[in-house]
Structures are given as structure tokens and as C-alpha cells.
N, C-alpha and C positions, 0 to 999 in steps of 0.2 A: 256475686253479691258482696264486692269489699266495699261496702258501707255502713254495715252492720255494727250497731254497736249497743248496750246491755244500758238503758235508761231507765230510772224510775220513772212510776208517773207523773209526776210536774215535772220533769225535764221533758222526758217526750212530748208533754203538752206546749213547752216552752219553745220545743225547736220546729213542733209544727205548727204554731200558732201565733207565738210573739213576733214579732217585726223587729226587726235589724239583727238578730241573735245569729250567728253565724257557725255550722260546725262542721270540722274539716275534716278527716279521716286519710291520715298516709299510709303508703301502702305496707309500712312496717307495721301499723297497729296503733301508732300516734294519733290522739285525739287534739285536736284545735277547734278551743269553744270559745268566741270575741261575742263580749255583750255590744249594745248598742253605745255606748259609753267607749270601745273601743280597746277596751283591756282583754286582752289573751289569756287564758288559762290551759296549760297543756298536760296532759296526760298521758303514760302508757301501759302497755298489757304488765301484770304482774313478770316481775323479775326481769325487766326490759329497764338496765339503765341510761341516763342521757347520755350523746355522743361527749367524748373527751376533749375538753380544749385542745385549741391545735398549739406545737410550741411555741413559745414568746421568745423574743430576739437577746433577751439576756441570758435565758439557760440554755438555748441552741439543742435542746434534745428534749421529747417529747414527756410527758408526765408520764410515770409509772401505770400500769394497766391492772385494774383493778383483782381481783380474785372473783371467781365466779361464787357464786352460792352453795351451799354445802348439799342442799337436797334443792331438785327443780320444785316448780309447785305441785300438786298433784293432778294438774290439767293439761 
């Protein structure tokens, strides 16, 4: 069941009900929710930051790596 994801109820009724709402679920835990209108909205599990820009051709080395979180969530 990686599909599974924690909606209230107008969203749940939104993603089973409304027409063109689209919602994606990766297998990391990334949510991708496109209204009909076409716009992306993305989200992830607590303490899951975005991937790192890859480096750009005028620094020729990667961005710094960020520092984890001092305490995980309690989940």
C-alpha cells in the first residue's frame, strides 16, 4: 500500500471526486498534487529536505550539504 497518504476531508473528497485533480505519491514519500488549472504543488514527509541543486558550470563543485536536524521527529 505506497499510496497512502494523511488527507483531511475536503481533500480526500477532492481527490476522489473532483475531475482533473491529480495526486502522485513517490516512492520516497513525495506528494505531487496538479489542480485542473495545471499547477504543481509538492510536498514531503516531515524532515525530508528537497534534492540539492546539481553544480553549475561556474563553481565546478557541488553546494555544501546541509546539516541534519538536531532531534528526528518523534515518528
Amino acid at each position: 500500500m505506497g499510496n497512502l497518504c494523511c488527507l483531511c476531508s475536503s481533500h480526500h473528497r477532492l481527490k476522489i471526486f473532483a475531475r482533473g485533480w491529480r495526486f502522485v505519491m513517490d516512492d520516497d514519500g513525495t506528494l505531487r498534487v496538479t489542480t485542473p488549472s495545471g499547477i504543481t504543488r509538492t510536498t514531503r514527509p516531515p524532515g525530508m529536505r528537497p534534492p540539492a541543486p546539481e553544480p553549475t558550470e561556474t563553481t565546478g563543485s557541488p553546494p555544501p550539504t546541509p546539516t541534519p536536524d538536531d532531534e528526528p521527529p518523534p515518528f
